[in-house]
VMD Tcl script that draws the C-alpha trace (Angstrom):
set ca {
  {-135.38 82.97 -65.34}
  {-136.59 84.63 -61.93}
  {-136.10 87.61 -60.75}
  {-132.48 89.05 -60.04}
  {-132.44 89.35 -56.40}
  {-131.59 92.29 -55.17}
  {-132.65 94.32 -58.26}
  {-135.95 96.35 -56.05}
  {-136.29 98.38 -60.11}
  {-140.23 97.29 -59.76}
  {-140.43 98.95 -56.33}
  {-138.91 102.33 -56.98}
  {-139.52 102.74 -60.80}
  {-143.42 102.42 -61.15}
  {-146.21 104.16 -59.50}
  {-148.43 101.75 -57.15}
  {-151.89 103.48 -56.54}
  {-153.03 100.39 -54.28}
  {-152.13 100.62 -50.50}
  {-149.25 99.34 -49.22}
  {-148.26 98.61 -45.44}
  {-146.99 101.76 -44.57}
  {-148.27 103.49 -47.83}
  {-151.56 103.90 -47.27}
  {-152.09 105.75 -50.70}
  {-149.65 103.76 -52.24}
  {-146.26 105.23 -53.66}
  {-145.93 107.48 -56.69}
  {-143.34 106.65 -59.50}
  {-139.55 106.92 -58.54}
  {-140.44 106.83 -55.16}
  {-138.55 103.53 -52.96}
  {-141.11 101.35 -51.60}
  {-140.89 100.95 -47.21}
  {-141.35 97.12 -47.83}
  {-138.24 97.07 -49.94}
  {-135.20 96.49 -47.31}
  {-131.27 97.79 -47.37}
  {-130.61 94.54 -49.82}
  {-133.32 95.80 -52.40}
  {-135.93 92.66 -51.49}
  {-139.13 92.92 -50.76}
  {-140.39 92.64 -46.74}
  {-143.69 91.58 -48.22}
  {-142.83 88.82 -50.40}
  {-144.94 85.47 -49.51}
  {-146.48 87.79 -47.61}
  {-150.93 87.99 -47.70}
  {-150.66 92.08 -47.19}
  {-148.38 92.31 -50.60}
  {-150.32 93.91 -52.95}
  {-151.95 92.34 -55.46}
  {-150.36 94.36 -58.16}
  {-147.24 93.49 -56.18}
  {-147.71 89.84 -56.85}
  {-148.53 89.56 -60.49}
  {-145.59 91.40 -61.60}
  {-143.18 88.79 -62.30}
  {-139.50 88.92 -64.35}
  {-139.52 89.33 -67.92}
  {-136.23 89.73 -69.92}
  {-137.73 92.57 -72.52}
  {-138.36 94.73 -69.35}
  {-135.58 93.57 -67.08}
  {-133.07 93.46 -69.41}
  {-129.62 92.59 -68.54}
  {-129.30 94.72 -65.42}
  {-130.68 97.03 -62.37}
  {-129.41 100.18 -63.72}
  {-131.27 98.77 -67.46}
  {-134.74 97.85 -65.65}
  {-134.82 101.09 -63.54}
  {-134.82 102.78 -66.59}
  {-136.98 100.69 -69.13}
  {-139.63 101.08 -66.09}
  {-138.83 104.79 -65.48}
  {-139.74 105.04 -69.28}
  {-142.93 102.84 -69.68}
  {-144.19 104.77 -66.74}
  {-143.86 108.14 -68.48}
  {-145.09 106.67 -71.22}
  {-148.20 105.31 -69.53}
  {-149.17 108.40 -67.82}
}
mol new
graphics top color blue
foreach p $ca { graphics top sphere $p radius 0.5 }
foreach p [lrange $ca 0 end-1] q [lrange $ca 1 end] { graphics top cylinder $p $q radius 0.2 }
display resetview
């Protein structure tokens, strides 16, 4: 399975301390990414400027789960955790 298009829990959820076009420190955790557009997809997909850490994150059903709402907050969690 791929990613659920229009999900964008991997750009809000997580803290990203590698810059990002227009966030040049990165973006701290709960905070919406500027690459991620009104649809919840990334600008910077295919892109060369996305972020490494950007590109290796990939779908995966335990964190995903069966829903936006689900992944926002498995993420939300594992980031607290991971402090």
């Amino acid at each position: 399975m791929s990613c659920r298009a229009g999900c964008g829990a991997c750009c809000i959820a997580p803290s990203i301390t590698s810059p990002i076009p227009g966030m040049a420190e990165g973006k701290p955790a709960g905070v919406r990414c500027v690459q991620l557009d009104g649809s919840n997809l990334c600008r910077l997909f295919g892109d060369p400027r996305r972020p490494d850490v950007c590109q290796r994150f990939d779908y995966d059903p335990e964190l995903c789960l069966d829903n936006r709402e689900q992944a926002l907050t498995v993420l939300t969690q594992w980031e607290r955790a991971t402090r």
